[in-house]
RODO-2510 file (C-alpha; in nm, 4 decimals, decimal comma):
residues 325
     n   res          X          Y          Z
     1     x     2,3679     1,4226     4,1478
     2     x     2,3599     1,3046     4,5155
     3     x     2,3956     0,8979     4,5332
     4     x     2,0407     0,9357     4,7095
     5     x     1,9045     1,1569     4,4669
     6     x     2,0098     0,9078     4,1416
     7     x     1,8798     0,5696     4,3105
     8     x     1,5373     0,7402     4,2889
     9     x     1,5734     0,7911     3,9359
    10     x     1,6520     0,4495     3,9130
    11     x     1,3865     0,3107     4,0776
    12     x     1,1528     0,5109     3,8994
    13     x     1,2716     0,3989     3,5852
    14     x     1,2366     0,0215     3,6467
    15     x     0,8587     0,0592     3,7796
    16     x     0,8098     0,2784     3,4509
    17     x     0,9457     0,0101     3,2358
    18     x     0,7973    -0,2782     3,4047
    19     x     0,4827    -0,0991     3,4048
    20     x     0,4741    -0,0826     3,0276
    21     x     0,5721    -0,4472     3,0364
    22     x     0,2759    -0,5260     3,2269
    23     x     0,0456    -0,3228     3,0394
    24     x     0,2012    -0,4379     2,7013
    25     x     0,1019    -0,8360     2,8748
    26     x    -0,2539    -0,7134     2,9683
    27     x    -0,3619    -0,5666     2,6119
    28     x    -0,6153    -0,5462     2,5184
    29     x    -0,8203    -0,4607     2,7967
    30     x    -1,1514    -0,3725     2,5771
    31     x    -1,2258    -0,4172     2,2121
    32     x    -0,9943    -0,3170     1,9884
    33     x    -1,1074    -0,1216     1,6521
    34     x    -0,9512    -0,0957     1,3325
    35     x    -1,0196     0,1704     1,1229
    36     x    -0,9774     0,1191     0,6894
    37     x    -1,0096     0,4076     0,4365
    38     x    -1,1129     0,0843     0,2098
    39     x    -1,4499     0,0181     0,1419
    40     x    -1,6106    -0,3384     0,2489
    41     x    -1,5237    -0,5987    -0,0223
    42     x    -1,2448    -0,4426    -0,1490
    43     x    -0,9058    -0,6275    -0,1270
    44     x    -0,7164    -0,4530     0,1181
    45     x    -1,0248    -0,4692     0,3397
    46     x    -1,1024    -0,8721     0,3065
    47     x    -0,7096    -0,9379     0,4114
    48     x    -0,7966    -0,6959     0,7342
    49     x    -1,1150    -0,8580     0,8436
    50     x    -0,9123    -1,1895     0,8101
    51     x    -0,6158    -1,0880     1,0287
    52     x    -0,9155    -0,8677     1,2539
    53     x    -1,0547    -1,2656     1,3061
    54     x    -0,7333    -1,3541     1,3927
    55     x    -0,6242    -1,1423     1,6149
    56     x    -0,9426    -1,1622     1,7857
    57     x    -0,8890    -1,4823     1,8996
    58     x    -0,5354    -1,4419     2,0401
    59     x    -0,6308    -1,1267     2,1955
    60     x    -0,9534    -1,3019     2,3426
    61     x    -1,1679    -0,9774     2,3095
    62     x    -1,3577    -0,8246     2,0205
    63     x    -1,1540    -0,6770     1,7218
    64     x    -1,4114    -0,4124     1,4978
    65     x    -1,2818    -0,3264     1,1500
    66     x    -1,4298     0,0126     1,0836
    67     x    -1,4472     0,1147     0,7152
    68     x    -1,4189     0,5152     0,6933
    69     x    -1,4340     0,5399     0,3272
    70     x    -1,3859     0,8789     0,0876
    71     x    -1,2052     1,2275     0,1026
    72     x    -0,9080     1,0179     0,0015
    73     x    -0,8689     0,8529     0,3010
    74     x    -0,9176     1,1381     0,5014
    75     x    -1,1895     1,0394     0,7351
    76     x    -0,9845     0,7019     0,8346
    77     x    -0,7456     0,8856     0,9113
    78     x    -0,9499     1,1980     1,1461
    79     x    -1,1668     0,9087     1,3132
    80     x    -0,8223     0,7603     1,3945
    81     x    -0,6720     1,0799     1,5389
    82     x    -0,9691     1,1141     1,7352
    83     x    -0,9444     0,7629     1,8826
    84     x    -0,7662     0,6079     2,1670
    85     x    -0,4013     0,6766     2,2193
    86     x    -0,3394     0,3128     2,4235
    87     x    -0,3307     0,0796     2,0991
    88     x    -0,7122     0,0200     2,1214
    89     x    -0,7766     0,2130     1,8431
    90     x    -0,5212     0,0975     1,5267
    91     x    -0,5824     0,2087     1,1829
    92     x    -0,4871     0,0543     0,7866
    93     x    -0,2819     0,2860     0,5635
    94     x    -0,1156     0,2648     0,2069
    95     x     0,1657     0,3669     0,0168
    96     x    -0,0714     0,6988    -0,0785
    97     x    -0,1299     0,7805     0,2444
    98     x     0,2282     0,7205     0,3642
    99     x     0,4516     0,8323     0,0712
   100     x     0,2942     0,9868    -0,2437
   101     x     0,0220     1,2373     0,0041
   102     x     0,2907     1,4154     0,1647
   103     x     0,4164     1,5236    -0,1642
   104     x     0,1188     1,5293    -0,3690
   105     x    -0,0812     1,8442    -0,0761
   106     x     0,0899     2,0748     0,0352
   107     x    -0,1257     2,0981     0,3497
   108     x    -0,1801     1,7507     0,4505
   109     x    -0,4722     1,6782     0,7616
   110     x    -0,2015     1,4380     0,9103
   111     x     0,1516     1,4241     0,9329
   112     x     0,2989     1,0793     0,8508
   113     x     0,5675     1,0888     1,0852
   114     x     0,4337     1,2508     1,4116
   115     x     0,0685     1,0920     1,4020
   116     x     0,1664     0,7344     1,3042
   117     x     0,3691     0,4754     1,4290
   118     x     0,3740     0,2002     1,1434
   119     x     0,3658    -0,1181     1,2814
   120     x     0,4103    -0,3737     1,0317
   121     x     0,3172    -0,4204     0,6534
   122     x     0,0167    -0,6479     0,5549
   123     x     0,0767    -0,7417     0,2005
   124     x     0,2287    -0,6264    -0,1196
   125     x     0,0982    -0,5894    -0,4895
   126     x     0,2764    -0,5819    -0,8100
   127     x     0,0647    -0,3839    -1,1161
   128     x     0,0293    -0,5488    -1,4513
   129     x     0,1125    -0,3894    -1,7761
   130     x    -0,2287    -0,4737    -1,9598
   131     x    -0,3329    -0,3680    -2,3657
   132     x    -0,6021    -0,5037    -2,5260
   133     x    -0,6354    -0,8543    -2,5981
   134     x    -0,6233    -0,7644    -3,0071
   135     x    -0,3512    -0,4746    -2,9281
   136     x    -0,0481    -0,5103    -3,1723
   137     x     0,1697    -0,3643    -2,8665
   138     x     0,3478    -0,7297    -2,7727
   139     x     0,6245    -0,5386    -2,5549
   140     x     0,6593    -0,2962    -2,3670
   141     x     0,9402    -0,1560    -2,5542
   142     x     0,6914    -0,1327    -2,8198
   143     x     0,4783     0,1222    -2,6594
   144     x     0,7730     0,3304    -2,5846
   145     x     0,8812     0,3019    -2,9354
   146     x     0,5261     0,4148    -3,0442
   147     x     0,5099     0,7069    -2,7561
   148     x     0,8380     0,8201    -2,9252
   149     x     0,7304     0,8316    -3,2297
   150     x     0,3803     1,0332    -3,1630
   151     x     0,4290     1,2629    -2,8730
   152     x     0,1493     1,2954    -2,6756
   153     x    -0,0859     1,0351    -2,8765
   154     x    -0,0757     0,7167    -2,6513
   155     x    -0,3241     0,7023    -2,3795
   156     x    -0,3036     0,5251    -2,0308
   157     x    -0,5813     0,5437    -1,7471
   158     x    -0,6630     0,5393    -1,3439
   159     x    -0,9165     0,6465    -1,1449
   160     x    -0,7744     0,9240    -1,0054
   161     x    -0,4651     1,1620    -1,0215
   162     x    -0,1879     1,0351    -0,7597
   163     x    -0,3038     0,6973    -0,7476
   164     x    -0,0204     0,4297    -0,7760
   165     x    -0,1705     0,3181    -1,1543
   166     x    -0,0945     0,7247    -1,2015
   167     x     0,2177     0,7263    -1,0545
   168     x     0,3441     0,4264    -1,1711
   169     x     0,2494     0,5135    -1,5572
   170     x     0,4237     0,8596    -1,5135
   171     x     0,7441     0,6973    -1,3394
   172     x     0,7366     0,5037    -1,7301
   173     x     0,7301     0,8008    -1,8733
   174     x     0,9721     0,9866    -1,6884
   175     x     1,1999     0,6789    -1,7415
   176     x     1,1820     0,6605    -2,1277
   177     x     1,1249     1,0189    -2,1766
   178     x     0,8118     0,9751    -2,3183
   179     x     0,4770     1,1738    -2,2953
   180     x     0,1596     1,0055    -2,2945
   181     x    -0,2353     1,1085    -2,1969
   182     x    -0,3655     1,0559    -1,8620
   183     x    -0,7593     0,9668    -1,8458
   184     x    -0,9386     0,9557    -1,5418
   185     x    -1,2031     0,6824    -1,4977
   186     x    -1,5089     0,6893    -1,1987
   187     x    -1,4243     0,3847    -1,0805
   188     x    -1,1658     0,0680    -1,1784
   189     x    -1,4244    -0,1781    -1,3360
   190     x    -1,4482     0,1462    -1,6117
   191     x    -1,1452     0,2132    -1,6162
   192     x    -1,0462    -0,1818    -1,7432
   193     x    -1,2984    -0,1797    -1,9325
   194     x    -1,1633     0,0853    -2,1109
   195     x    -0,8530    -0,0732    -2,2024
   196     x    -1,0502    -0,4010    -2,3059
   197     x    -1,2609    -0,2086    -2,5815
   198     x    -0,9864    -0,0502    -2,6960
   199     x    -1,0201     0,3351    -2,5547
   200     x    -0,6905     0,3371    -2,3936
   201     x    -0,3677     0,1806    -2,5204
   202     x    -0,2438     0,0591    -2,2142
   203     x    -0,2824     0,0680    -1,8195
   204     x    -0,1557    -0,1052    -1,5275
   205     x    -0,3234    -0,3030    -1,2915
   206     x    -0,3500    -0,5737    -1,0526
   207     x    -0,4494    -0,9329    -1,0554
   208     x    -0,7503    -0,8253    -0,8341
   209     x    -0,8590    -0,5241    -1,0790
   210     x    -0,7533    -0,6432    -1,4206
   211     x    -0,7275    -1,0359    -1,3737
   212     x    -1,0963    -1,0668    -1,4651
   213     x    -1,0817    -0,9198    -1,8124
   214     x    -0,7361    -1,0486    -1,8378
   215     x    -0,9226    -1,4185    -1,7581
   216     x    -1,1988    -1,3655    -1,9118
   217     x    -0,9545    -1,3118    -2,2943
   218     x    -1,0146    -0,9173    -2,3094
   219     x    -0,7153    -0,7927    -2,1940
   220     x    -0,3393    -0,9267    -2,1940
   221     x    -0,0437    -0,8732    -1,9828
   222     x     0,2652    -0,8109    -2,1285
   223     x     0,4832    -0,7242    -1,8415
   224     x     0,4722    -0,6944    -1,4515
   225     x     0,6250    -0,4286    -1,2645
   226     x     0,8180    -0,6557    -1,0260
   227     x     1,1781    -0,7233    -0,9882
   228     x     1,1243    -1,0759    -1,0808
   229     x     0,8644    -1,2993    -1,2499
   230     x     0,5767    -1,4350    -1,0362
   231     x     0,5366    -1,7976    -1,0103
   232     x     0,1628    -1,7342    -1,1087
   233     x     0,2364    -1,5699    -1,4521
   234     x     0,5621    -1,7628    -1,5425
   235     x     0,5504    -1,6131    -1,8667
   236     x     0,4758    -1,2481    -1,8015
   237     x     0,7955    -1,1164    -1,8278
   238     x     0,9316    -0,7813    -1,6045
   239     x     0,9529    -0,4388    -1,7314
   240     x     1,2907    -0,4833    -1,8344
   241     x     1,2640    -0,8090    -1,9819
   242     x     0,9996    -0,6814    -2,1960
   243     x     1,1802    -0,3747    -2,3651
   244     x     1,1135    -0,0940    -2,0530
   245     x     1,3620     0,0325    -1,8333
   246     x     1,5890    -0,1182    -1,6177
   247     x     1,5465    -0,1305    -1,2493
   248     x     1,1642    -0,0056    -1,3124
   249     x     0,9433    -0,1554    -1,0383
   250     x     0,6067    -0,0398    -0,8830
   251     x     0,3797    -0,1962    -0,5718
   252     x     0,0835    -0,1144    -0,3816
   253     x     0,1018    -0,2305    -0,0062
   254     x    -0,0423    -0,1456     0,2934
   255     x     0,0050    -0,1360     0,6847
   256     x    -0,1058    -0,0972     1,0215
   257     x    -0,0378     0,1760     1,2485
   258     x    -0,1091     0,2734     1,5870
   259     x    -0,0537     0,6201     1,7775
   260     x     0,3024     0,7297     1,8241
   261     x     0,4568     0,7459     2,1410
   262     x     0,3209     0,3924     2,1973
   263     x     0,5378     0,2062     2,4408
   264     x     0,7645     0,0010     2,2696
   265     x     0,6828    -0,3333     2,4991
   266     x     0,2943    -0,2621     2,3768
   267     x     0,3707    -0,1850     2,0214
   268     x     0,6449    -0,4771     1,9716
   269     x     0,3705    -0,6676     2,1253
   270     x     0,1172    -0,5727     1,8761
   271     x     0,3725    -0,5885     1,5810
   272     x     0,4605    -0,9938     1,6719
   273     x     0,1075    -1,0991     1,7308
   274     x     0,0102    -0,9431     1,3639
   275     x     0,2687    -1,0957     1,1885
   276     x     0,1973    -1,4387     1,3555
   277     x    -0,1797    -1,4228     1,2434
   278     x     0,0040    -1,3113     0,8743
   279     x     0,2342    -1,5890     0,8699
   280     x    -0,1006    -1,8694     0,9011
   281     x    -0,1112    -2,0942     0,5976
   282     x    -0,4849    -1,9792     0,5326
   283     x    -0,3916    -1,5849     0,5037
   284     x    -0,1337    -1,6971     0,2438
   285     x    -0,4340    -1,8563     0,0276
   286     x    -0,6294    -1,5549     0,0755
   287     x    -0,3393    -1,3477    -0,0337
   288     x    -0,3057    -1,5670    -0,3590
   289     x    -0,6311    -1,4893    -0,4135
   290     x    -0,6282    -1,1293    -0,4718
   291     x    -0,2791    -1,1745    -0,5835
   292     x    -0,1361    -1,0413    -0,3234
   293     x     0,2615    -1,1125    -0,1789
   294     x     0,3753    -1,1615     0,2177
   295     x     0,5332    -0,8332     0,3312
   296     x     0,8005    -0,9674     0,5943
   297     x     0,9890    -0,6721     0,7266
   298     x     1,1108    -0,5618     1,0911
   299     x     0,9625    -0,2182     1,1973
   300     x     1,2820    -0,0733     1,1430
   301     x     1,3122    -0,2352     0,8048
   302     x     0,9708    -0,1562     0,6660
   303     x     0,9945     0,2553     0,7722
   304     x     1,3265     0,2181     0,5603
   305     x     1,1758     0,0848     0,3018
   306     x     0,8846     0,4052     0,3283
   307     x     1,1961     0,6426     0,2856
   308     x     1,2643     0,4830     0,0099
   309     x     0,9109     0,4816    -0,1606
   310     x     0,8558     0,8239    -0,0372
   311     x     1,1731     0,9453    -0,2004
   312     x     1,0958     0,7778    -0,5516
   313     x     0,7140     0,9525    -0,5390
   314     x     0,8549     1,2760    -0,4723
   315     x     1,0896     1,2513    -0,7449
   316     x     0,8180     1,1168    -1,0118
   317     x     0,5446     1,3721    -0,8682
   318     x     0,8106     1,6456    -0,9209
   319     x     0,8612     1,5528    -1,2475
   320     x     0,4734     1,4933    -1,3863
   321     x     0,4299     1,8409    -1,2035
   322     x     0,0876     1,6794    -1,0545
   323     x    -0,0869     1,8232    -0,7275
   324     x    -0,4279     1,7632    -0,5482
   325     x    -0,4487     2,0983    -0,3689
***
């Protein structure tokens, strides 16, 4: 390469990169939409109409959450596709759609690591074990004792198959080489209920799904699948501590994305201003309200950690033998 020939380059380089550096300063440059598979009021949807409000005022134009609800995230995820490629157009995903999909279809509508370039996680969720509030189950290592005992008798429910409440009860299993019934509820205020009156033995759930029976002296929690004990529930004891497994541990989180082959100047940009809005004392107390736990994690971190989570679904999906196609 001539001396001439390789300045060029050069140059060309440095107005591409500051360029992107401009246009990373400039964004946005219209409204900015946000597309959920969650529908309005749920959880996951009230933390991204918080941070949307947020955002809107650092950005100083409007920010749209879009719910796209049903086909299991599906049309979220199409409308998103479909959008703008510039970082106009962003869109909120979950561990589901991230690491238990890919192995749960074998022809998926997206593909996790070409259409998506995970920005940074909103929150996390740990699932309570919950029987009913007259259960004689105090442990967890009772249940597994029982399960032992009477193959195939125990009952545990969700609202769907692949779920994390699914997943997460057939990890148990596969961990104490147990076998249990899955039920399938309509929606999660059955499915709760269901454990309150006594037609299931056992599910998990969250503080936002089960807390109100839980409250309310229906249900009881008698271990959290965390690696720790929350400061909330000082004397819910883990998994481990309570006669399961060791090392067992299941969370729901989600995330925002944007298209890949975003510039990195554009999408570091977008990554730092979310996690600023996250870090505001007033989206901690909304996170305490649904139970919910800050997610800190660098980009790099956080698609480790999806490895990681995508890994352990295969594994547990392999071994329940489930499949939504």
């Amino acid at each position: 390469m001539t001396p001439t020939r390789l300045a060029g380059l050069l140059a060309a380089f440095a107005l591409f990169t500051t360029g992107a550096a401009h246009a990373a300063d400039d964004f946005p440059t219209r409204p900015v939409r946000i597309l959920t598979p969650f529908p309005a009021g749920a959880g996951p949807e009230g933390v991204l109409r918080v941070l949307a409000e947020k955002l809107q005022k650092k950005w100083g134009k409007p920010v749209i959450v879009e719910n796209k609800p049903g086909a299991n995230g599906f049309i979220a995820i199409d409308t998103f596709k479909r959008g703008a490629t510039d970082g106009h157009d962003l869109v909120q995903l979950d561990n589901v759609h991230l690491a238990a999909y890919p192995h749960l279809f074998k022809k998926l509508p997206y593909d996790p690591a070409k259409d998506f370039d995970v920005l940074a996680p909103l929150f996390r969720t740990w699932f309570f074990m919950a029987v009913p509030a007259a259960s004689s189950y105090k442990t967890v290592g009772d249940i597994v004792a029982d399960a032992r005992a009477n193959p195939g008798t125990l009952n545990y429910g969700s609202w769907s198959v692949g779920n994390p409440v699914h997943l997460g009860s057939a990890l148990l299993e596969a961990s104490t080489q147990t076998q249990m019934q899955h039920v399938i509820y309509k929606e999660t205020s059955m499915l709760y209920a269901g454990v309150a009156n006594g037609e299931l033995n056992w599910s998990l759930g969250t503080l936002a799904t089960a807390g109100p029976l839980q409250r309310a002296g229906k249900l009881r929690f008698i271990a959290i699948t965390a690696p720790k004990r929350q400061a909330a529930f000082p004397d819910v004891p883990t998994v481990a501590e309570s006669g399961g497994p060791a090392g067992y541990e299941m969370s729901g989180w989600t995330a925002i994305a944007a298209p890949r082959g975003l510039p990195k100047a554009l999408a570091d940009r977008i990554q730092k201003d979310i996690e600023a809005a996250l870090a505001e004392p007033d989206m901690k107390e909304r996170f305490a309200t649904f139970g919910y736990d800050a997610f800190p994690a660098t980009r790099e971190q956080f698609n480790t950690f999806i490895a990681a989570e995508s890994a352990k679904y295969a594994d547990v999906i392999k071994r329940a033998k489930v499949s939504l196609d």
